[in-house]
C-alpha positions as CSV (number, residue, x, y, z in Angstrom):
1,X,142.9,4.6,38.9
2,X,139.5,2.8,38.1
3,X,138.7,5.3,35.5
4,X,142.3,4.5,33.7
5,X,141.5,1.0,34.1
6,X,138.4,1.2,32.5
7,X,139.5,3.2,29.4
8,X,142.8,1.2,29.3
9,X,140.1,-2.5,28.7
10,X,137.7,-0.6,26.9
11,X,140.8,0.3,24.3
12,X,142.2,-2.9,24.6
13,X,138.5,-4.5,23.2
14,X,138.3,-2.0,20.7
15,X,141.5,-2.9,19.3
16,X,141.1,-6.4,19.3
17,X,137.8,-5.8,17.6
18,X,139.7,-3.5,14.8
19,X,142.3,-6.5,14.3
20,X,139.8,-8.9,13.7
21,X,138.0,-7.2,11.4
22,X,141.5,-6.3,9.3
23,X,143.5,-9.9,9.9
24,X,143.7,-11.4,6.4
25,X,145.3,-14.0,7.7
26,X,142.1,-16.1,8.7
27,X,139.6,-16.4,6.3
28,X,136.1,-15.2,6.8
29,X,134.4,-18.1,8.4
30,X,137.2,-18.7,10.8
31,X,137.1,-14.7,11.5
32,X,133.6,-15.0,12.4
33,X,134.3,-18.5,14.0
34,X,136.9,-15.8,16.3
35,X,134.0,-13.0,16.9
36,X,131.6,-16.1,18.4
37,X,134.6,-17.4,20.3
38,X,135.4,-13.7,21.9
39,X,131.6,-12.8,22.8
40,X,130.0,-14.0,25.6
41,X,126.7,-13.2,24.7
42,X,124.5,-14.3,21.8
43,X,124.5,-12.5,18.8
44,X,122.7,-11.7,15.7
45,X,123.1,-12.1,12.3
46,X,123.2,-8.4,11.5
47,X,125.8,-7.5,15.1
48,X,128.4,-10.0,12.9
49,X,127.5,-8.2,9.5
50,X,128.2,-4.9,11.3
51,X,131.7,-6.2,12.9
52,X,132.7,-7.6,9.4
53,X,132.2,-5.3,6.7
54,X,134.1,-7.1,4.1
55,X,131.9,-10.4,4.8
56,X,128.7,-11.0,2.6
57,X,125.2,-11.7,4.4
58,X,126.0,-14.9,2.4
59,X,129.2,-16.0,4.1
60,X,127.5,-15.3,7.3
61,X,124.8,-17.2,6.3
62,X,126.7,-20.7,5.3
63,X,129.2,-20.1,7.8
64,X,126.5,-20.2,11.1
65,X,124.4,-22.6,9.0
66,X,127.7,-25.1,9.2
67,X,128.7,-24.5,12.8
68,X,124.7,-24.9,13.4
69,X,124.7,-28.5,11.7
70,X,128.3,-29.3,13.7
71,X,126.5,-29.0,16.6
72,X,129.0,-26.3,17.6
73,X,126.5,-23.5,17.7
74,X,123.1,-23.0,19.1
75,X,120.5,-21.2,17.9
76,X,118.2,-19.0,20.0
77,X,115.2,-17.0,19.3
78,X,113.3,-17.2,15.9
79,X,112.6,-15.1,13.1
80,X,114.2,-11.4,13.2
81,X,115.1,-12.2,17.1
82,X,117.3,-15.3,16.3
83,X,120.9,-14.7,17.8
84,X,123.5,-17.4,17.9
85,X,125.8,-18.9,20.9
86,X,129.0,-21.0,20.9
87,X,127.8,-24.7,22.0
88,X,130.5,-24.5,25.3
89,X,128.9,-28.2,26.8
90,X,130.9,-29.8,24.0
């Protein structure tokens, strides 16, 4: 039973994951405003690149740079470390 459970949330993520990445219904910056939403933990530039093949280093870049000046993101780390955070205190 805990084994079924496990495979039955790990498919469950994964096809949230796919559905996200294949909704053309949100545009790109709200589909990576969706992936920060969903994850709990930080995450890098390159982990959203990677979830998002269809979305240009660009778009990633202007989008997080936006919700970074909004206030609604947080930055941690520097340099190749940096990973970013939904701002959940707001």
């Amino acid at each position: 039973e805990y084994l079924l459970g496990t495979i039955l949330n790990a498919y469950k993520e994964f096809e949230s994951r796919v559905k996200l990445s294949h909704d053309r219904s949100l545009s790109k910056p709200e589909r990576i405003l969706e992936i920060l939403k969903t994850t709990l933990d930080p995450i890098s530039k390159r982990e959203l690149l990677t979830r998002l093949p269809d979305v240009s280093t660009t778009t990633v870049e202007r989008t997080l740079a936006s919700l970074l000046q909004s206030g609604e993101l947080v930055k941690v780390g520097k340099g190749r470390g940096t990973k970013y955070v939904l701002n959940r205190n707001e």
